[in-house]
N, C-alpha and C positions, 0 to 999 in steps of 0.2 A: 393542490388543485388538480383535478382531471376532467376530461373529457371524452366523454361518449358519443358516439353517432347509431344511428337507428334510420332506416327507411319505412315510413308507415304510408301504405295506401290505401286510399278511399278518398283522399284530401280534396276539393274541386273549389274551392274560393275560400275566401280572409275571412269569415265565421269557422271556416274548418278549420284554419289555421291558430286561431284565437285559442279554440277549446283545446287543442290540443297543446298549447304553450300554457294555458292556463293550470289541466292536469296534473303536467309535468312538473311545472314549479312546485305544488305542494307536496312533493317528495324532497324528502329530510335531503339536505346539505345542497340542493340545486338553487344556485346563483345566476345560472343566464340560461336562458332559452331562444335557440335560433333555426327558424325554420327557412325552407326551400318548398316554396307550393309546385312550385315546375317540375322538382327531382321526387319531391315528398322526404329530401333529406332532413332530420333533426339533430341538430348537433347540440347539446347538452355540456353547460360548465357547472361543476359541482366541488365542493369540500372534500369528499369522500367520492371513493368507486359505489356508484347503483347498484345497485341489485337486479339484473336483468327482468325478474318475473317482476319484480315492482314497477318496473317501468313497461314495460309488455301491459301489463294492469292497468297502467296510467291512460295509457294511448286508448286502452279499450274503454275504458269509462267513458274518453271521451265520444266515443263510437268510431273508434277506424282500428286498423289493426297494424302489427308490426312485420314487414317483412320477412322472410327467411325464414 
């Protein structure tokens, strides 16, 4: 098991937060997805270590972006 954390900003209500859980999930080996609207923290439990650019990818599909 691991886990990932990610700041993605743009986020401003529970629609933004939705798609961006939704994304995520459909990246290979993610089991939980847990957001923070107030920090834009996402903390991410998975099978395997992500792929940074996969997940960077995710967050933009959903239209917000990854910090840093």
């Amino acid at each position: 098991m691991s886990t990932s954390s990610v700041t993605v900003t743009g986020m401003t209500c529970d629609h933004c937060v939705s798609s961006v859980t939704e994304e995520i999930s459909e990246l290979p080996g993610v089991t939980a997805v847990n957001v923070d609207l107030a920090t834009g923290t996402v903390v991410i439990e998975s099978t395997t270590d992500l792929d940074p650019g996969a997940l960077a990818d995710a967050v933009e599909e959903a239209g917000y972006s990854v910090a840093g």
